[in-house]
N, C-alpha and C positions, 0 to 999 in steps of 0.2 A: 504494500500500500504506500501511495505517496505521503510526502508530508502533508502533501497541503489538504487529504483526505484525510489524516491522521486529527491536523487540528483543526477540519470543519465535525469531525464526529464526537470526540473527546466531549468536548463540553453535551452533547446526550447524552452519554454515557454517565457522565456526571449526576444527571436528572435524580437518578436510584440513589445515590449516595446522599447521608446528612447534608446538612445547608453548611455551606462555606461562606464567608462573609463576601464573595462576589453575587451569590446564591439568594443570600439571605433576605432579601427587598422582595424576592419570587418563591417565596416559601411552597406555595401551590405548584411549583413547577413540580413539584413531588409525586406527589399524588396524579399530574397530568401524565409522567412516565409511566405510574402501575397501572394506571386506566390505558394508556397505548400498550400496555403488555399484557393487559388484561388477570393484572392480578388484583382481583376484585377483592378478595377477603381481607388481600393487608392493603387496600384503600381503605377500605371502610375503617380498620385499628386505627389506620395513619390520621383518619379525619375525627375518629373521636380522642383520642391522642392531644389534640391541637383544641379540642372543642373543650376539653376538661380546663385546658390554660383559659381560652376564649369563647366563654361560648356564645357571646355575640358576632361572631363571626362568620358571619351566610354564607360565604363559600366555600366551606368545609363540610358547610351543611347539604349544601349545593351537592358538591361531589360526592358525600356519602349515599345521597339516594340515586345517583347514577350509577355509582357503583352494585348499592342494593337491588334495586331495579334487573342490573345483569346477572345476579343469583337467584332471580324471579321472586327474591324476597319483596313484593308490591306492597303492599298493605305497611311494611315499614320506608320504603319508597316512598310511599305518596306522602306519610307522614313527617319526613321529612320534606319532599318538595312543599308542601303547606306549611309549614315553619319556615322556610325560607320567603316564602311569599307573605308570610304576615310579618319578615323582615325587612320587607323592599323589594327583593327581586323580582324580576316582570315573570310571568308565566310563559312572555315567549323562549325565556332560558330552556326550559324542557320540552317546550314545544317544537325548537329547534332540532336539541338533540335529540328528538325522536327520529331524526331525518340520520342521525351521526352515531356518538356512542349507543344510544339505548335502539339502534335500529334493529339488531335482532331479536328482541321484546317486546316492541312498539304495538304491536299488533296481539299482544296478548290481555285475555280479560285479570284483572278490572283497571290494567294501565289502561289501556286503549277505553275505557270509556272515560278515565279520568282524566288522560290529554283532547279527546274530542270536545270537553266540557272550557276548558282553554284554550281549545281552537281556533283563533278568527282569521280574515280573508290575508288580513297584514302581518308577516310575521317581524319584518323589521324594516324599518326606515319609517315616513321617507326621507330620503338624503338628497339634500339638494347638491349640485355641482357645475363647472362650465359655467359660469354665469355671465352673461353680455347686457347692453340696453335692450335686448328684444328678443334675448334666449333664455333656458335654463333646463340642464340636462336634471330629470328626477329617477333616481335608484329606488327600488322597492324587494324586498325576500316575500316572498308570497307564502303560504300553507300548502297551496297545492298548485300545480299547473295551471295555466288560465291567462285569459287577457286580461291585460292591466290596462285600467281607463282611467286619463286623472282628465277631470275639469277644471277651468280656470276660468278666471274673470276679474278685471282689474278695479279696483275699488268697491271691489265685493261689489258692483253692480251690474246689471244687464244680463244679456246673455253668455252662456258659458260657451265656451269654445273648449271642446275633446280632442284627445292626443292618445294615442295605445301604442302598446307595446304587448309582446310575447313573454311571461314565465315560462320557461321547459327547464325541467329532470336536467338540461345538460348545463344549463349555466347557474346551478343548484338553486332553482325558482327564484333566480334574481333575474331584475329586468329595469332596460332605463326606456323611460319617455321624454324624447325630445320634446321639448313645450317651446314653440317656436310664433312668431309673429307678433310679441308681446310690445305694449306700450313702455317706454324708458322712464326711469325713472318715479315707478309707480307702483305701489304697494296692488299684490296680486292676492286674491284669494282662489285655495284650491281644493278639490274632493277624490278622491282615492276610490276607486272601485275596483272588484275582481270577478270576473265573467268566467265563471270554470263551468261547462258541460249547460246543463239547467238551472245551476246555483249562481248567485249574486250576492257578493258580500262586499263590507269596506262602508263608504258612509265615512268615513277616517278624514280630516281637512286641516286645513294651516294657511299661511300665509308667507309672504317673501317679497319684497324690493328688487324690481331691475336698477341696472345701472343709468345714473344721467348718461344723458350725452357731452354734458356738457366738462369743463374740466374741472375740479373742488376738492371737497374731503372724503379719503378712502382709509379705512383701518384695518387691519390685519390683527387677529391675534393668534400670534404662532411658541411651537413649541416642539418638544418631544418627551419621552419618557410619561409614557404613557399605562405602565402596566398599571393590572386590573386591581384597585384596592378600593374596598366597597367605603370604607370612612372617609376615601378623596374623591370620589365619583362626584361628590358636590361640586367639584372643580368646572365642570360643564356649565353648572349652573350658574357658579360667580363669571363666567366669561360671558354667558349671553344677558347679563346685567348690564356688559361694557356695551354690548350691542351693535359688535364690531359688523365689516360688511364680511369678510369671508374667514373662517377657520384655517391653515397652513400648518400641518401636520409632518415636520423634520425629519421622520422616523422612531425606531423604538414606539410604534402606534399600540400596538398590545405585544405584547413577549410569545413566542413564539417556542424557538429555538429548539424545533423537530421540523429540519427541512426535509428529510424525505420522509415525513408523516401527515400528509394533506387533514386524515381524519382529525390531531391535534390542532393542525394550522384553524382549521374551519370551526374549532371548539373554542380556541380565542377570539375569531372575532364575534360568533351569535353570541358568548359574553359579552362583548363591547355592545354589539348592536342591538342589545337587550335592555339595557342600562336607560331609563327614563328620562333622567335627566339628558343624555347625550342625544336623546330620539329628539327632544324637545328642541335643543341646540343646532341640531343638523337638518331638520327640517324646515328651517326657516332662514338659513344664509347656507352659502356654498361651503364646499371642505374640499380642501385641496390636500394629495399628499403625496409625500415620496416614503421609501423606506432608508432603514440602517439594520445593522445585521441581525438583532435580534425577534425583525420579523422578517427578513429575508433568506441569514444562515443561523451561524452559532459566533456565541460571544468573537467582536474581532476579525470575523473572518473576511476573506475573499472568494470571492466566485470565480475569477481565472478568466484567460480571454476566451475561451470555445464557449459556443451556444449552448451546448447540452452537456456539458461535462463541467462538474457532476454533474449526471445525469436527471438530477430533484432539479434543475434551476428551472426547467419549462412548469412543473407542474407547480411550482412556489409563485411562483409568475402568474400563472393562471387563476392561482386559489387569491390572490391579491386581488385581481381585476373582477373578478366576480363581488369583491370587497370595497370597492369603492369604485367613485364616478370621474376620474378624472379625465382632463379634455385627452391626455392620449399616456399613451404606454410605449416610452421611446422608439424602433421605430416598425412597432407589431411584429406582426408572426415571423418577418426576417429577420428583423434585430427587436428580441426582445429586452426588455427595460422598462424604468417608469420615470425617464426624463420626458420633458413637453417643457411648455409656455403656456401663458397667460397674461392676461391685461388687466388691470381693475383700472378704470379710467386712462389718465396720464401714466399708471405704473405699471412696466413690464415685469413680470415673475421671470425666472428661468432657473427652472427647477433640475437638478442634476441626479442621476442615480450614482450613487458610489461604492455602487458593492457586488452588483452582476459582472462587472467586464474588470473588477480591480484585480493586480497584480500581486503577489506575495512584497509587502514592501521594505523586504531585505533583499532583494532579488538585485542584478546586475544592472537592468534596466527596469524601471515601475510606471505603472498606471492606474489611476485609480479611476479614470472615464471611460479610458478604450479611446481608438482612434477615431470611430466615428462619431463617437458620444465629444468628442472634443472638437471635433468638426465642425459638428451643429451649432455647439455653443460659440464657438466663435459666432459661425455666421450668422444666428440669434444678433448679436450683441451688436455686429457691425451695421443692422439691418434696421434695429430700431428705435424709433427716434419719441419713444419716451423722454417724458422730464427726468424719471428717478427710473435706473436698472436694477433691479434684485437680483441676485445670484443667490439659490438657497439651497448649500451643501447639508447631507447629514451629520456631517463633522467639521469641528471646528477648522475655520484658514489659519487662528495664529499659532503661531508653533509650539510655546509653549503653555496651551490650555490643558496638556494631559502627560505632563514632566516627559521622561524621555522616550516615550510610547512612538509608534509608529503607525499607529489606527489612524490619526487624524492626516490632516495635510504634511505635518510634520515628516510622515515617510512617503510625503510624494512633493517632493520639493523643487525637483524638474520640471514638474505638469505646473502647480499651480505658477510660479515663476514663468512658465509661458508664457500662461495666460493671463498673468499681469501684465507680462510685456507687451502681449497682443494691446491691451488697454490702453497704452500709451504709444505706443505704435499708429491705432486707426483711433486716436484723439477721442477715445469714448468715454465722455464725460457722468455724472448724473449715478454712479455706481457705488448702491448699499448691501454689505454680504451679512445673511442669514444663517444659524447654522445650530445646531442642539448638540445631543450626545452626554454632555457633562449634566451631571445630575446638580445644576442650578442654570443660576441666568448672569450673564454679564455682559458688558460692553466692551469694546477692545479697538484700540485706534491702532492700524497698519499702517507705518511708516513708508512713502516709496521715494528713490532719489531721483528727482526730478519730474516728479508729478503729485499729483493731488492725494492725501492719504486716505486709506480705504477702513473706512467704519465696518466694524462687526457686530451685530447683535443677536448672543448668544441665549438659547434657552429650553433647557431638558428635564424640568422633574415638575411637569404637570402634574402626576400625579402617584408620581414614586415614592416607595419608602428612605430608601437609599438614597444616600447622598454624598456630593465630593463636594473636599473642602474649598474654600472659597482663594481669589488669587490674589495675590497683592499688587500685583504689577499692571493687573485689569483699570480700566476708567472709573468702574463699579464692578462689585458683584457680591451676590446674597444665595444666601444659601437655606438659612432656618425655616422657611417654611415651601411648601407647593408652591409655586409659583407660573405665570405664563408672561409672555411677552407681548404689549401693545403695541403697537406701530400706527402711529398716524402721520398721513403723507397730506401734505396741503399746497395743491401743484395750480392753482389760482392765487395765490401770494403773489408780489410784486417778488419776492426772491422766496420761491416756493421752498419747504422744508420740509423734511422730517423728524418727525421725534417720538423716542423710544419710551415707554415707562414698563419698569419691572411690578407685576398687580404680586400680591401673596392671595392664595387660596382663600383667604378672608376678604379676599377686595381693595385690600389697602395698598395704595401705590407707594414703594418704597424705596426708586430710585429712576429719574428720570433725568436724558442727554435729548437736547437740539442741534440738529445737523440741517446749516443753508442750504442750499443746491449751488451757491456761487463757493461751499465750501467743497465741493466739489469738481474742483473745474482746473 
C-alpha cells in the first residue's frame, strides 16, 4: 500500500479506538464506526456509557435506537427515538435513516408503522442556493419519489407561478427546482408540494429576497467547522438574526471522515439536514459551499492528481452534490471538484477546492489546485470586473496560522506565490481572501512587495467543541466561544468597503476590521 493510502485510511481506523485529543471534539465518531461495522451490541454499551456521564445528550440517544432498531429490538427503538424527539431532534432524523442504517428493518412491524406516523412529503430542506436578481436554485430530500412542485409569488401576492423538478431513488430523493423569471430585489413567497403516484403532500412554505440590480449592501456570513453538536446547533439561529444575504460554508461542513463509506457520509448530512434551526436558516437565503478534508477525506489528507484514484473520490463527490445546491461542481463529470463562482451584487466569490487534485505536500513538486483548477482561477480573476474579488480557500493563505504544518498554504508555497504574482502581474485590484480550518476566527494582513497587501478573514469553529489557540501575530483573533464571520461589503460608497466583524455564538460582536477598496489598489 502507498503512503498516501496509508495516511488517507489510518485516521478510520482510528474511529474504533478511544478518543484522542484530535478525536475528542467528534466523540460520536465512535459509535458512527460500530454502526458502519455493524456492531450493534457494543453501540448501544458505547451510547449508554456516554448517556450515564450525559444524559442530556440526544445523540447518543439518537444512535442507540438505531442501533436497537438493527437487533429488531423496536419497542426499545422507538422509545428511545421519542426521547430524542421530546429533546429536539426532528423526526426526519429517522425518517431518513430508514432510507440508510435502519434500511434492513424499515419495513418491519411496529417500526414501519411508527416511521409512516412521521412521514411527510418533505424530508429535508428547503435549501435555497445560486441566487441572482431573477433566479434561485431550491434543493429538497423528499420521503418518496415524486414531483417536486414549489410555487412562488413575489410579495406574497397575485398569482403563483410553478416550477418542478424530478425526486428519483438515484439522486437519493433529492431534487432542485430552478425558480427562474423572478422580480429583483423583492421578497418572494413560496409552497413546496410533492406529487408521488395519487398522493399529494407538502403545503411546507417560506420566503426569500432576490438580488437588487442595482449596486449597495451584501453580507456574507461565513465559516467552517461545522460538526454536529446539539448544544451549538443554536449557532444557525444566532446567524439568521444577522440576517445576512447568503451563508458561505469553508468546509469541515459536518465530519465525515469515512470516505469510502457513502452509507456514513449520507448519515452526517440527514443529521445536518434535520437540525430545525439550520432548515429555518437555509431556507430562506442561499448556502454556498466548498469542502476540507474532513468531509471530503480523512484528517489532513490529499486526494492526489488522478480522477478516480482513490478510487472513493467519484463517489464522495457525488454523495456531496446530492448534498447541497451549488451553482457548479468544478468542472463535472470530466473534472470532478467543487470549485465555481458566484456574484452577490458588485462581489465576485471564487471558491477553490483544495483537497481533490492536492499533492502530498512534502513531495518534490506540490499542488494543492491541480493545473486546471488553477487555470480557471486565474482566468476567473482576470475576467472580472467586480468592485471587491473573494478568493475562498478551505485553508488558511498565511503561513503561519497552523505552526509548522503543511495542511495549509504553508506547504504549497509555489502555487499560492503564483498566484499572487499573477495579481500583480494583470493589475487585479479589489482582492479579499476567505478561508477556515483553524478552530477560531481571525484577521491577518498579507504583506506583498510592491503591491497592495492582501487581507485575510479567517473563521472555523461554528460550531465545534474543539479549539486552537488563538495567534499573537494575527490583527485579531478569539477563540473562547462558537463563533462565525460577518462580512459586509458596501460597493455604492464613494470609496466602497468592506468590513469584517467576529459574532460569538451569543451574538455579540467581538472584534471588528474596515478594509477601503482604495486600500486595495
Amino acid at each position: 500500500m502507498s503512503r498516501t493510502a496509508v495516511r488517507l485510511l489510518v485516521p478510520c481506523f482510528a474511529l474504533l479506538l478511544a478518543g484522542t485529543t484530535a478525536l475528542a471534539q467528534h466523540d460520536y465518531k465512535k459509535t458512527r464506526g460500530l454502526l458502519r461495522d455493524g456492531k450493534w451490541a457494543q453501540c448501544i454499551e458505547l451510547a449508554n456509557e456516554n448517556l450515564a456521564k450525559d444524559p442530556k445528550d440526544s445523540e447518543w440517544i439518537v444512535q442507540r435506537g438505531l442501533a436497537e432498531a438493527r437487533v429488531e429490538k423496536f419497542d426499545a427503538a422507538i422509545a428511545s427515538f421519542e426521547q430524542a424527539i421530546e429533546m429536539g431532534v426532528a423526526p426526519q432524523r429517522f425518517v431518513g435513516e430508514a432510507r440508510n442504517v435502519m434500511k434492513p428493518v424499515a419495513g418491519k412491524e411496529p417500526l414501519k408503522s411508527w416511521l409512516a406516523k412521521h412521514s411527510k412529503a418533505l424530508l429535508h430542506g428547503p435549501m435555497l442556493g445560486n441566487l441572482t436578481s431573477t433566479s434561485v436554485d431550491f434543493w429538497v430530500r423528499t420521503s418518496r419519489p415524486g414531483k417536486v412542485v414549489v410555487a412562488v409569488r413575489p410579495r406574497f401576492a397575485g398569482k403563483f407561478t410553478k416550477f418542478e423538478a424530478e425526486a428519483t431513488e438515484e439522486n437519493d430523493l433529492t431534487a432542485v427546482v430552478k425558480l427562474t423569471g423572478l422580480e429583483p430585489g423583492t421578497v418572494h413567497g413560496y409552497l413546496f408540494e410533492l406529487r408521488s403516484g395519487d398522493e399529494i403532500g407538502g403545503g411546507e412554505g417560506g420566503k426569500f429576497r432576490t438580488l437588487p440590480e442595482e449596486p449597495g449592501k451584501v453580507s456574507i456570513a461565513f465559516g467552517g467547522g461545522a460538526g454536529y453538536v446539539p448544544e451549538n446547533e443554536r449557532m444557525w439561529k444566532t446567524i439568521q438574526r444577522f440576517d445576512p444575504t447568503a451563508l458561505v460554508l469553508l468546509g469541515d461542513n459536518v465530519y465525515v471522515d469515512m470516505p469510502e463509506h457513502p452509507e456514513m457520509q449520507r448519515f452526517c448530512y440527514y443529521r445536518r439536514h434535520s437540525v430545525p434551526q439550520w432548515r429555518r436558516l437555509v431556507g430562506s437565503r442561499p448556502v454556498y459551499t466548498i469542502w476540507d478534508d474532513h468531509d471530503f477525506g480523512t484528517n489532513d489528507c490529499w486526494g492526489g492528481p488522478e480522477i478516480a484514484q482513490p478510487k472513493w473520490k467519484p463517489d464522495v463527490w457525488n454523495v456531496y452534490r446530492e448534498n447541497w445546491v451549488n451553482p457548479g461542481y468544478g468542472g463535472g463529470e470530466e473534472r470532478p471538484g467543487c470549485w465555481y463562482d458566484f456574484r452577490l451584487g458588485d462581489v465576485h466569490f471564487v471558491m477553490l477546492d483544495g483537497r481533490y487534485y492536492r499533492t502530498n505536500p512534502r513531495a518534490e513538486t506540490t499542488s494543492m489546485l491541480g493545473p486546471e483548477q488553477l487555470a480557471w482561477v486565474k482566468k476567473t480573476l482576470a475576467a472580472s470586473d467586480a468592485t471587491f474579488k473573494v478568493i475562498a480557500s478551505p485553508v488558511p493563505w498565511e503561513y503561519s496560522t497552523k505552526g509548522d504544518s503543511k495542511d495549509t498554504w504553508n506547504g504549497f508555497r509555489t502555487e499560492r506565490e503564483d498566484l499572487f504574482g499573477f495579481l500583480t502581474e494583470k493589475k487585479i485590484e479589489g482582492v479579499v481572501l476567505l478561508s477556515a480550518d483553524r478552530h477560531r476566527s481571525d484577521a491577518w494582513k498579507i504583506d506583498r512587495e510592491g503591491d497592495y497587501p492582501l487581507y485575510e478573514f479567517e473563521s472555523s469553529r461554528l460550531t465545534n467543541r474543539h479549539v486552537h489557540g488563538t495567534m499573537k501575530n494575527a490583527i485579531f483573533s478569539y477563540n473562547e466561544l462558537q463563533s462565525f464571520g460577518l462580512v459586509t461589503f458596501d460597493t455604492a460608497a464613494a470609496d466602497p468597503t468592506v468590513n469584517y466583524k467576529i459574532v460569538n455564538i451569543d451574538g455579540q460582536a467581538v472584534h471588528e476590521l474596515t478594509v477601503k477598496r482604495s486600500d486595495l489598489e
